[in-house]
RODO-100604 format. One record per residue (C-alpha): residue in three letters; residue number from 1; x, y, z. Coordinates in nm, 2 decimals, always signed. Example, Ala and Ser with C-alpha at 12.3 -4.5 7.8 and 13.67 -1.06 7.14 Angstrom:
(ALA; 1; (+1.23; -0.45; +0.78)) (SER; 2; (+1.37; -0.11; +0.71)) 
// end
This chain:
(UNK; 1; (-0.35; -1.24; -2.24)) (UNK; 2; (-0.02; -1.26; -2.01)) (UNK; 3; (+0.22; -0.96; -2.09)) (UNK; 4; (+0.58; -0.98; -2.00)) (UNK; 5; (+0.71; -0.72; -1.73)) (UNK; 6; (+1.03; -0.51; -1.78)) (UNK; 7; (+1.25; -0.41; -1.56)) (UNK; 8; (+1.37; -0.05; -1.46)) (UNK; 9; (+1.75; -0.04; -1.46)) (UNK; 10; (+2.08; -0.20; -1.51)) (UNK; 11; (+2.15; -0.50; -1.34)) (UNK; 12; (+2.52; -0.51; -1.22)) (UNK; 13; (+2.72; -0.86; -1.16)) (UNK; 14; (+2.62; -1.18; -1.03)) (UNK; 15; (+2.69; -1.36; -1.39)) (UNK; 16; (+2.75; -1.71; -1.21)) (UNK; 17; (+2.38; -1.68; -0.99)) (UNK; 18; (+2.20; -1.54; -1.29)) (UNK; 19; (+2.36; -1.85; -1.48)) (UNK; 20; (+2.24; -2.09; -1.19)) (UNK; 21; (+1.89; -1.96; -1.16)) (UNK; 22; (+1.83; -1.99; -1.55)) (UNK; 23; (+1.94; -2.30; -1.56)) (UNK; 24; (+1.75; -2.42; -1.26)) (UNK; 25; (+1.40; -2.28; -1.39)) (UNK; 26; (+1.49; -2.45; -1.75)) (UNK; 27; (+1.47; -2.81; -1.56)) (UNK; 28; (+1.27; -2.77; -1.24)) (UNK; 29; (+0.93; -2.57; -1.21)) (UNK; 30; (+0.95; -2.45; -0.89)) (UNK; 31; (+1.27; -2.26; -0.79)) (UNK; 32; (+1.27; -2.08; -0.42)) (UNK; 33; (+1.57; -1.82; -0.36)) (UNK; 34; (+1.61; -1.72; -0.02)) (UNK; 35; (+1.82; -1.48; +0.17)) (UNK; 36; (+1.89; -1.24; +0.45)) (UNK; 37; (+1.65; -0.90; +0.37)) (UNK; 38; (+1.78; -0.66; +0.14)) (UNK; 39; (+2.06; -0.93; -0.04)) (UNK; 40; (+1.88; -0.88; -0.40)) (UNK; 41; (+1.61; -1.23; -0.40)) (UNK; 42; (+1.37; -1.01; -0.60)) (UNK; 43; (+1.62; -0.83; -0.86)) (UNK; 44; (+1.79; -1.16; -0.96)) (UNK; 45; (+1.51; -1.36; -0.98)) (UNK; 46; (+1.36; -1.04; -1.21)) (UNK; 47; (+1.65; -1.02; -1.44)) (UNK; 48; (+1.71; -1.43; -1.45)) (UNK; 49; (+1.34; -1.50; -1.51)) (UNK; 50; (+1.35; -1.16; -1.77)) (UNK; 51; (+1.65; -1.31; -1.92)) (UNK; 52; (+1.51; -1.67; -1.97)) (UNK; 53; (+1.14; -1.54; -2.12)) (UNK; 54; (+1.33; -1.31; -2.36)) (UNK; 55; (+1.49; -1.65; -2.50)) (UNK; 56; (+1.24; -1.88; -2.50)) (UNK; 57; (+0.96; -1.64; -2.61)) (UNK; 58; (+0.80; -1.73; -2.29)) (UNK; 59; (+0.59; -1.44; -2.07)) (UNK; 60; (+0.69; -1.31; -1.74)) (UNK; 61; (+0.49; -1.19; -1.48)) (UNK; 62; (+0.61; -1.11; -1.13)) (UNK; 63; (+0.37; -1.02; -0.83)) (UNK; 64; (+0.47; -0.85; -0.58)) (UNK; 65; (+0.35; -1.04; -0.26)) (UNK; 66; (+0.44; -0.79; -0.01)) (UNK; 67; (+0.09; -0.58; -0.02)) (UNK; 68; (-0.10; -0.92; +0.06)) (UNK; 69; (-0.24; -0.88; +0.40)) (UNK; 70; (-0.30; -1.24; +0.47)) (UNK; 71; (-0.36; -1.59; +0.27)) (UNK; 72; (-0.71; -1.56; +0.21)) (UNK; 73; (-0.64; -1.28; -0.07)) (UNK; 74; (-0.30; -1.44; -0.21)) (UNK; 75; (-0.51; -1.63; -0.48)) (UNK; 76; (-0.71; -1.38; -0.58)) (UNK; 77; (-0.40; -1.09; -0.58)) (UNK; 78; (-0.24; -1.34; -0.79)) (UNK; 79; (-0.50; -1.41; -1.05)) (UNK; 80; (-0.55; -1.03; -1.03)) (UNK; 81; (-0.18; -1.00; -1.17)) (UNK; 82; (-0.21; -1.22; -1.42)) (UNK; 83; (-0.52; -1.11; -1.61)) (UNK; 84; (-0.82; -1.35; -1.47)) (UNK; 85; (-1.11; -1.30; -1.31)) (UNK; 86; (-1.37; -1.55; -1.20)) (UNK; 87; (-1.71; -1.48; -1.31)) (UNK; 88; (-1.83; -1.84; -1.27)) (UNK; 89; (-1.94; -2.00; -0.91)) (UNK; 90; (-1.65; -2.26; -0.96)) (UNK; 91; (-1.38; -2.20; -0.68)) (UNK; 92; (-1.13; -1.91; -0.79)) (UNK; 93; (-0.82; -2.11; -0.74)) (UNK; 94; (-0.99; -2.40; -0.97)) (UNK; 95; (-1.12; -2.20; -1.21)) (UNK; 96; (-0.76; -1.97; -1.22)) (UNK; 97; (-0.57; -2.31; -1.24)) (UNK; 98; (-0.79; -2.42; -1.53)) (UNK; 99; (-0.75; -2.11; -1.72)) (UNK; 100; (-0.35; -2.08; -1.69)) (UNK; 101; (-0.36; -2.50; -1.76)) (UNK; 102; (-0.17; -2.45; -2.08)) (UNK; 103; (+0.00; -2.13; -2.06)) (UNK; 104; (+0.35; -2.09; -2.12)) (UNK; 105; (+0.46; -1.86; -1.84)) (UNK; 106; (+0.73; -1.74; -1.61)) (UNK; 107; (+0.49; -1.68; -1.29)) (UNK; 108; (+0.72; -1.49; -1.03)) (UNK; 109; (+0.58; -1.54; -0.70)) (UNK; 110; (+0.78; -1.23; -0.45)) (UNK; 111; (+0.80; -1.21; -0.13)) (UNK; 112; (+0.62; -1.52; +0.03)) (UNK; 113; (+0.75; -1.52; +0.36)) (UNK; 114; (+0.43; -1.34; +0.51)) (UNK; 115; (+0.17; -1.57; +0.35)) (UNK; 116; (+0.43; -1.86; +0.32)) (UNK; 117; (+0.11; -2.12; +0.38)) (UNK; 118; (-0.14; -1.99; +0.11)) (UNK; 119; (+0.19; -1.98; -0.18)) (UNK; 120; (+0.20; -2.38; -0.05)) (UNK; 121; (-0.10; -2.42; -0.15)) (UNK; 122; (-0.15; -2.21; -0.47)) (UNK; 123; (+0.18; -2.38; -0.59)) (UNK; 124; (+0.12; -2.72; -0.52)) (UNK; 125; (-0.22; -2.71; -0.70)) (UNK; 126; (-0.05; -2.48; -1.00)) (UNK; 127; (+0.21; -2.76; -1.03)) (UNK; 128; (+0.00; -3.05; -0.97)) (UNK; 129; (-0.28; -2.96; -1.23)) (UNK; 130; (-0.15; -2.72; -1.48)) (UNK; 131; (+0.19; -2.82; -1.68)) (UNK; 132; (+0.20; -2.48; -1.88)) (UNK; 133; (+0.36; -2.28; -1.55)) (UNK; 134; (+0.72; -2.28; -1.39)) (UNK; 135; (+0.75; -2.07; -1.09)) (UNK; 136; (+1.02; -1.92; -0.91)) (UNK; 137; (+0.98; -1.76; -0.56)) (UNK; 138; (+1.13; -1.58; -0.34)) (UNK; 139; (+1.11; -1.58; +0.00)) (UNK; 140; (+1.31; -1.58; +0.37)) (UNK; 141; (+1.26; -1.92; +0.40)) (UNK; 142; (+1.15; -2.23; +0.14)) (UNK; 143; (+0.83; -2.31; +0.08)) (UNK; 144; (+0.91; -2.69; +0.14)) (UNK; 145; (+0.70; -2.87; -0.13)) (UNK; 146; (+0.83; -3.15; -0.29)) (UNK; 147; (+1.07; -3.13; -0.61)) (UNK; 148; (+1.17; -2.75; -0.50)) (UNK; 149; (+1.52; -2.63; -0.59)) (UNK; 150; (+1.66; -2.40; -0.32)) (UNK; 151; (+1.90; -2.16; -0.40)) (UNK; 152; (+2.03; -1.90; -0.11)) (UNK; 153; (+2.13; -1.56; -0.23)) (UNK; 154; (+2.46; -1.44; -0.10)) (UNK; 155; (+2.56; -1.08; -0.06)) (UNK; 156; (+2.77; -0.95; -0.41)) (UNK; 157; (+3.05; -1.18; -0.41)) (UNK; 158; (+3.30; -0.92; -0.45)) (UNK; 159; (+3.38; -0.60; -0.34)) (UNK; 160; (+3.41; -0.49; -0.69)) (UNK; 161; (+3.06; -0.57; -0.80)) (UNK; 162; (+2.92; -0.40; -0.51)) (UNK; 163; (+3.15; -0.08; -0.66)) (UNK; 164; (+3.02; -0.11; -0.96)) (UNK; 165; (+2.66; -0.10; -0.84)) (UNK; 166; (+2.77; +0.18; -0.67)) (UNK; 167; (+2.88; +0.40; -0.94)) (UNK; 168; (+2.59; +0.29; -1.16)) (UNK; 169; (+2.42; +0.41; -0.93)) (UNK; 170; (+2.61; +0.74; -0.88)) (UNK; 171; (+2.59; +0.77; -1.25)) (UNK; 172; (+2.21; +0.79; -1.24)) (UNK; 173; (+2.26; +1.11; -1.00)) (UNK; 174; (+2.49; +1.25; -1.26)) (UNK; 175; (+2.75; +1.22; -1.00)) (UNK; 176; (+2.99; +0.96; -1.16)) (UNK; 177; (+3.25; +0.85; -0.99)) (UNK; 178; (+3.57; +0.83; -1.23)) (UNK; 179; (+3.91; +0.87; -1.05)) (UNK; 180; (+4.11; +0.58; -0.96)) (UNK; 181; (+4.10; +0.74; -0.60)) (UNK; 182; (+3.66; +0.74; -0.61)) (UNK; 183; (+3.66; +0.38; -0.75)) (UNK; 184; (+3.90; +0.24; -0.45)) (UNK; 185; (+3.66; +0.44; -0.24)) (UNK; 186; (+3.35; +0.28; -0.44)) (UNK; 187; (+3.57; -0.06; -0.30)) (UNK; 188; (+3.64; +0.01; +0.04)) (UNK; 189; (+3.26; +0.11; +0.11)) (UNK; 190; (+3.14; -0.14; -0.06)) (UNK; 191; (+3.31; -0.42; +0.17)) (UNK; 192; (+3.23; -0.23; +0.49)) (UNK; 193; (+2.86; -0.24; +0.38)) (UNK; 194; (+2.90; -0.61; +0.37)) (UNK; 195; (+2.78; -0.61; -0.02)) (UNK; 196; (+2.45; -0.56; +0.06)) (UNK; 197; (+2.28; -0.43; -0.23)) (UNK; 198; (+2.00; -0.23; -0.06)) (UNK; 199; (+2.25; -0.09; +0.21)) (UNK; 200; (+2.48; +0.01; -0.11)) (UNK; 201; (+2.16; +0.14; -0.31)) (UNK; 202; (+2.07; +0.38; +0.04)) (UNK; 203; (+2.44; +0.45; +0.00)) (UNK; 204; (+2.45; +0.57; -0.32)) (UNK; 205; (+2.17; +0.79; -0.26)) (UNK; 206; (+2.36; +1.03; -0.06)) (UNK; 207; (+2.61; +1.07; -0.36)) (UNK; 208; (+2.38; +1.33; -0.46)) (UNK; 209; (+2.47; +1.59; -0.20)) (UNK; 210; (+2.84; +1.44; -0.06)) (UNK; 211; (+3.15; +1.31; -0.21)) (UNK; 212; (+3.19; +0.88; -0.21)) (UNK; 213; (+3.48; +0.97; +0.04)) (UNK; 214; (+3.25; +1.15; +0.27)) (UNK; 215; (+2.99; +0.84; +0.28)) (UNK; 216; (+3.26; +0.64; +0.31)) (UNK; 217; (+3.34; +0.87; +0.61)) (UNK; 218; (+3.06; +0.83; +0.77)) (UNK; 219; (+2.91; +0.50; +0.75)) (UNK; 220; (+3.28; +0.40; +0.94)) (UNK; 221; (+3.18; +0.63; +1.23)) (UNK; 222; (+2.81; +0.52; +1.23)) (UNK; 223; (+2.94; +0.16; +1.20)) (UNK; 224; (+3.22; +0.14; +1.47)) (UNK; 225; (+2.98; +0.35; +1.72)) (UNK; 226; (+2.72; +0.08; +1.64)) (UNK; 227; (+2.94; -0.20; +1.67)) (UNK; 228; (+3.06; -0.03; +2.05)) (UNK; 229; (+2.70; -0.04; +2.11)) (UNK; 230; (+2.64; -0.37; +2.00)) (UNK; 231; (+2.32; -0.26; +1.82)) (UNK; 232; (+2.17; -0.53; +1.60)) (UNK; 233; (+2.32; -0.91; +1.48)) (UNK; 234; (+2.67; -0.84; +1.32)) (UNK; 235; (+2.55; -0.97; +1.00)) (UNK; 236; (+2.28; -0.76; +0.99)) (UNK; 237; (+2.43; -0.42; +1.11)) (UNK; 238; (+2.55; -0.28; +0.80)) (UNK; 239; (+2.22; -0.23; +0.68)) (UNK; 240; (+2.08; -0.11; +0.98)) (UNK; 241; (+2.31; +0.14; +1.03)) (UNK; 242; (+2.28; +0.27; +0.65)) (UNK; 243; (+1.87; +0.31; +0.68)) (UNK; 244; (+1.94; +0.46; +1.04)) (UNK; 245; (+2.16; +0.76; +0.86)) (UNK; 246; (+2.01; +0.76; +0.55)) (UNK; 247; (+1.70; +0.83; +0.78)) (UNK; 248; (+1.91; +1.15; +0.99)) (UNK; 249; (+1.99; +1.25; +0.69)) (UNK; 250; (+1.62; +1.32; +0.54)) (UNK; 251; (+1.53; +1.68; +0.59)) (UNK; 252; (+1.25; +1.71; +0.80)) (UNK; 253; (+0.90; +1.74; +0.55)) (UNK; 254; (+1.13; +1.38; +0.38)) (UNK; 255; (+1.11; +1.21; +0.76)) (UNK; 256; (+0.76; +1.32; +0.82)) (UNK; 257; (+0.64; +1.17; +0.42)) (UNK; 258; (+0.88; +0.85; +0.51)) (UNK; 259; (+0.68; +0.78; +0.82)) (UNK; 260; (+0.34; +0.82; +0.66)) (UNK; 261; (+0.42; +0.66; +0.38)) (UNK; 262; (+0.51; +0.33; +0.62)) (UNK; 263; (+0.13; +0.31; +0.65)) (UNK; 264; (+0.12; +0.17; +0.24)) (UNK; 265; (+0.23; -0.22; +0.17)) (UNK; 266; (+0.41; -0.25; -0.18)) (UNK; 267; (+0.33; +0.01; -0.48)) (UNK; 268; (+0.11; +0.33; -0.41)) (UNK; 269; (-0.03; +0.54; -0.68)) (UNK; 270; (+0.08; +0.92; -0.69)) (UNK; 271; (-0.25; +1.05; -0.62)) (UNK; 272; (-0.30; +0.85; -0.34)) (UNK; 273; (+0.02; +0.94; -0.22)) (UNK; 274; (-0.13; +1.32; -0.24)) (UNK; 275; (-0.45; +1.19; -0.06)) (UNK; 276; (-0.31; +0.99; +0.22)) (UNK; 277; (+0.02; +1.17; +0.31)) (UNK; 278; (-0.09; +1.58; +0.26)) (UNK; 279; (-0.15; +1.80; +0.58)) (UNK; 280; (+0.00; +2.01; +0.80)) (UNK; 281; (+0.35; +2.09; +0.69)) (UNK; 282; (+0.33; +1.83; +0.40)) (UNK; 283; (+0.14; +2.14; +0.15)) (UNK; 284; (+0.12; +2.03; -0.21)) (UNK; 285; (+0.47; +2.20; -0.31)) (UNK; 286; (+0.61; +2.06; +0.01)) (UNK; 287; (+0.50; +1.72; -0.02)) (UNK; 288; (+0.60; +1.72; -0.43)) (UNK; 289; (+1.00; +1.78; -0.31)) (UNK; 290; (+0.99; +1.56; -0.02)) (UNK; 291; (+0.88; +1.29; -0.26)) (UNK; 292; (+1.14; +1.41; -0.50)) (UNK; 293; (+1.38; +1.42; -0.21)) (UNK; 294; (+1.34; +1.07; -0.14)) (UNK; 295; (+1.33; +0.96; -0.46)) (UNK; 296; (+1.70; +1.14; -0.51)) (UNK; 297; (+1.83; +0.92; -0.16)) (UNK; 298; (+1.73; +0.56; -0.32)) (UNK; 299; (+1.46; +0.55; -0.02)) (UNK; 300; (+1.18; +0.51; -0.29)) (UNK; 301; (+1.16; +0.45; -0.65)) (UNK; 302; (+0.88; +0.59; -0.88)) (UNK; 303; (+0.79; +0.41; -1.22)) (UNK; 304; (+0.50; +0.48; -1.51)) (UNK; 305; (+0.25; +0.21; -1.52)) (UNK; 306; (+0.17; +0.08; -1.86)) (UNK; 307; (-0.21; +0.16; -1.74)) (UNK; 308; (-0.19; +0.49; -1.62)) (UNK; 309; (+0.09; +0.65; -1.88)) (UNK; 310; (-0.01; +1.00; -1.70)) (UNK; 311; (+0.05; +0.89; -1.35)) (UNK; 312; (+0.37; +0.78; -1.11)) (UNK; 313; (+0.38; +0.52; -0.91)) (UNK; 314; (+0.59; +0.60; -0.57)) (UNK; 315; (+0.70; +0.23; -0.42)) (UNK; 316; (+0.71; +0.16; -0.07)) (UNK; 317; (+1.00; +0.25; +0.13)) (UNK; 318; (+1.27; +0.00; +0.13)) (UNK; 319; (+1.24; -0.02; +0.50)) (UNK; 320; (+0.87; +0.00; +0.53)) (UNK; 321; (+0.91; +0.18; +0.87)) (UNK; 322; (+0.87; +0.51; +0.99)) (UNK; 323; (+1.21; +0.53; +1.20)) (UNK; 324; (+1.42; +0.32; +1.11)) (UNK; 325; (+1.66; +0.13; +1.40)) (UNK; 326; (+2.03; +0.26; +1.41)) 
// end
């Protein structure tokens, strides 16, 4: 049986893109969006795909590519997700395209780039043989199969959407941004970090010990000295610059967890969290508020599996490096 996922938190803005990508996937079964890392591919195509099952009555299922080490285990990570398991001597992506033949499902396919060959081939035999699938993907570049719709994510459109991701943000924290002076802030910060959604999302993280004006502050300084420098494409300097200080800004048990933890690919389970990343300084209490700590800067998320109700999951680090470029 395919469940449908659900997803953590509000999703702010991009009406006319979550319009497009629904009515893309209700006429063509394989849907790509692309984008510059960090523009928001996997949220919209979560929340359009979310939106679209909830309709139709159709199931959802998004997996996570990003832990797939190469494209010999992409089929079986995928069939993994969905529920299957070959106990036959039939070839698994046969036998998994058989069994999902006639299933009415939204299969999300994340993060292909890495194993961009083995998602051409487990799509173009999903598509071929079993009509019951549509599948959207995303991905830094197109798969290029044949009847796929491409459709590039753009940073927020406006300045006030990335605001308003801001402050949903900061309302999260308990640190609500209010005044007419905090929301022009919320503006201004959100066009000098290029409407980025993960640069806004490190962003906001810091709302939890300093004022919007102070971020606002000191991404300027961080971003002027980096622009002197000429450190990084101009396009992609925002977010560098915002994982570089979000980074400085980790106390010192955070930066030591965020570097071990940039040994893990995708979703990591609490206790091994506990297993992997303890020693030395990192002591049970220590490690337990520099996870918390993190969790507070928007560097990782945790979530309850449906599963394992008594356990946390702690994501990977947005970056998924141990020190990170400014």
């Amino acid at each position: 049986m395919i469940h449908s996922s659900a997803l953590p938190s509000r999703f702010v803005g991009r009406a006319e893109e979550l319009a497009a990508v629904a009515g893309s996937l209700s006429e063509q079964r394989l849907v790509t969006l692309t984008g510059v890392g960090g523009v928001g591919k996997s949220r919209l195509a979560s929340e359009a795909v979310e939106r679209l099952g909830h309709r139709g009555g159709r199931a959802v299922v998004r997996v996570d590519l990003w832990p797939v080490q190469n494209d010999k285990l992409l089929v079986p990570a995928v069939a993994h997700a969905l529920g299957f398991a070959n106990h036959s001597a039939t070839d698994t992506l046969e036998a998994f395209t058989r069994w999902l033949h006639d299933q009415d499902v939204l299969l999300v396919l994340d993060s292909c780039e890495h194993v961009r060959l083995g998602c051409r081939t487990l799509v173009a035999r999903l598509l071929a043989a079993a009509p019951g699938p549509t599948v959207p993907t995303t991905s830094r570049e197109p798969l290029g199969l044949p009847g796929e719709q491409v459709i590039e994510v753009a940073p927020l459109p406006a300045p006030t959407d990335g605001a308003e991701l801001l402050r949903a943000r900061a309302a999260l924290l308990g640190t609500p941004l209010v005044s007419p002076e905090d929301v022009r802030t919320a503006v201004r910060l959100s066009r000098r970090l290029e409407g980025i959604p993960l640069a806004i999302e490190l962003a906001a993280g810091q709302l939890a010990d300093r004022t919007v004006e102070q971020v606002d502050r000191h991404l300027r300084s961080r971003l002027e000295l980096a622009a002197d420098h000429g450190n990084g494409p101009a396009r992609h300097r925002a977010l560098r610059t915002t994982i570089g200080w979000s980074h400085e800004l980790c106390e010192p048990a955070e930066r030591l967890l965020w570097a071990r933890l940039s040994v893990f690919r995708g979703d990591v389970a609490a206790d091994t969290v506990q297993q992997v990343c303890a020693g030395g300084p990192l002591g049970a209490e220590a490690l337990a508020a520099a996870l918390a700590g993190l969790e507070r800067k928007s560097v990782l998320s945790r979530r309850r599996t449906p599963s394992r109700p008594d356990r946390r999951n702690a994501a990977r680090t947005p970056t998924g490096c141990s020190a990170p470029p400014t």
